[in-house]
N, C-alpha and C positions, 0 to 999 in steps of 0.2 A: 737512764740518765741522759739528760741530752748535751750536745757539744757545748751549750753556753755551761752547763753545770761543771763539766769535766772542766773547760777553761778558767772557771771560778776557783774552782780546788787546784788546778794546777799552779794556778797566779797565788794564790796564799802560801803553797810551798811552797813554793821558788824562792818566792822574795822573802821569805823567816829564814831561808839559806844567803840570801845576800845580803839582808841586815844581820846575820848573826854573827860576823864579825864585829870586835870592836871597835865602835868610832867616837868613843866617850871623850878621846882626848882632842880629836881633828871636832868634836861638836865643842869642847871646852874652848877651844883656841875661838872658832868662827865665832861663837856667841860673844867672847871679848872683842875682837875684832870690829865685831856689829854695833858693839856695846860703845866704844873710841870712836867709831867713824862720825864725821858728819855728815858725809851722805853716803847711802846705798846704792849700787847700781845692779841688776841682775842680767843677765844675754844668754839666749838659746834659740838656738833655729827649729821652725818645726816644733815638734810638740814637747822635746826639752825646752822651749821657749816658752810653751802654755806651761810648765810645771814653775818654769823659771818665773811667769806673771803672776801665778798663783800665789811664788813665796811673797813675791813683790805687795801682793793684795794683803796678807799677815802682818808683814813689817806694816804697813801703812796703818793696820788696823791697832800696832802695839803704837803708834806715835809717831813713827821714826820718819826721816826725808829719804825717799825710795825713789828711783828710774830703773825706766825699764832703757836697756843701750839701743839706741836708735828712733827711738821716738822721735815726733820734730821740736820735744820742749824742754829734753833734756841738756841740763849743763854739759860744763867741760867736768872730768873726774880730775882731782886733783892729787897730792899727795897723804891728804884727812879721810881720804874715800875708801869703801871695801868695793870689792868686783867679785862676785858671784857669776859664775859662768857653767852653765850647763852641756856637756857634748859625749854621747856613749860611745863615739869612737874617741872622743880627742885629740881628732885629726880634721874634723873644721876648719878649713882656710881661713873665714870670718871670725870666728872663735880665740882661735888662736895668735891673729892678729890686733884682737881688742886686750888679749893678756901681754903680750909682747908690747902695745901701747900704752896699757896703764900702768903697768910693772915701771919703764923709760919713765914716767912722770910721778914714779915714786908711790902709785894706790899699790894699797896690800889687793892679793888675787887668789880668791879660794875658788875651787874648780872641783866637778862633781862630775866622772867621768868614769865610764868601764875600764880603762886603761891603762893602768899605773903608771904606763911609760913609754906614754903617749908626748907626743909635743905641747898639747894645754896643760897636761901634769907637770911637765918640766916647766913652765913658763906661771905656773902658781907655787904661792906661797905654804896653801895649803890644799890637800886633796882627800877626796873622798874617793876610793876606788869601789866603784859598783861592779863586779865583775858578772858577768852573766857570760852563758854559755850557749851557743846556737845551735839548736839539737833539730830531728824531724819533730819533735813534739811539740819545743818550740815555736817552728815554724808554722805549725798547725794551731794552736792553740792560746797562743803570745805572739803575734808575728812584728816583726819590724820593728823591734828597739821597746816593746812592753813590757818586758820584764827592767828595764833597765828606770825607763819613767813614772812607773809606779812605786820601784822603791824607791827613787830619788823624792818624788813627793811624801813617801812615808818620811824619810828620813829630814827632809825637810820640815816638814810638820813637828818632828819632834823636836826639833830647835826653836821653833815656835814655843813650845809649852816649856821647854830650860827660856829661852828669853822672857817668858811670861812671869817664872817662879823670880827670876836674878831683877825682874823689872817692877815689881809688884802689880802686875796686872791681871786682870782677871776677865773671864766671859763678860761681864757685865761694861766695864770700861773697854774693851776691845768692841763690843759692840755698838758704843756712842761715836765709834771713827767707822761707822760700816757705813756705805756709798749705800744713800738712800734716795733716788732719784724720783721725784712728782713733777 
């Protein structure tokens, strides 16, 4: 077996143990949430911020008006707005100050973090706690927050298919809003 094989098998276990807590109600909540907003906004630094783009690119694809925070075209968030914020410590200076600002202007702030109780957990409304654990194996095989952005994307993705079932949307109309560039 080689190390990419071992890292393959050990990334499936890990994360069937970090999703296998339940998040049926914290997905209940975000999917309403999403579903009332008028607009979407998501933020994450680093590659929680690519997981964070990714949900962004889904919402887009179900209909919805989505930013990503900091772009140069995104509005102001208002009090109609969700914040989606992604951070596996939850201690992001930047992070944590976009929840403390949207929260002050009345947006709802769901936050997807290893941390429970963390400063961005405290400064959302709702939270997904991804807990991961730093082990040598880890280190060796998931290094630098992989276990933490790959479940975040699964689980992501599965609010994708509850928003799709609540939305009536299907492969077929998510695919006529897919960025098709010539």
């Amino acid at each position: 077996m080689t190390i990419s094989e071992d890292s393959s098998k050990y990334l499936l276990k890990e994360i069937q143990k970090i999703l296998g807590s339940d998040h049926k109600e914290n997905v209940k909540e975000v999917v309403d949430l999403i579903l009332k907003a008028d607009n979407i906004f998501v933020y994450g630094v680093g590659r929680s911020g690519l997981v964070a783009k990714g949900f962004a690119i889904r919402l887009v694809q179900l209909g919805l008006t989505v930013y990503f925070v900091g772009d140069i075209a995104t509005p102001i968030v208002n009090d109609k707005s969700l914040v989606l914020i992604i951070s596996a410590t939850g201690q992001t200076m930047s992070a944590i100050q976009t929840a403390n600002i949207c929260r002050r202007v009345g947006a709802k702030v769901a936050a997807i973090t290893g941390k429970a109780t963390s400063k961005l957990a405290h400064a959302a409304n709702v939270i997904f706690p991804l807990a991961t654990e730093t082990t040598d194996e880890s280190r060796k095989l998931a290094p630098l927050g992989t276990l933490f952005e790959d479940a975040a994307m699964i689980l992501l993705d599965g609010v994708i298919a509850e928003l799709m079932e609540k939305m009536g949307q299907d492969d077929e109309k998510m695919k006529s809003r897919h960025s098709i560039w010539v």
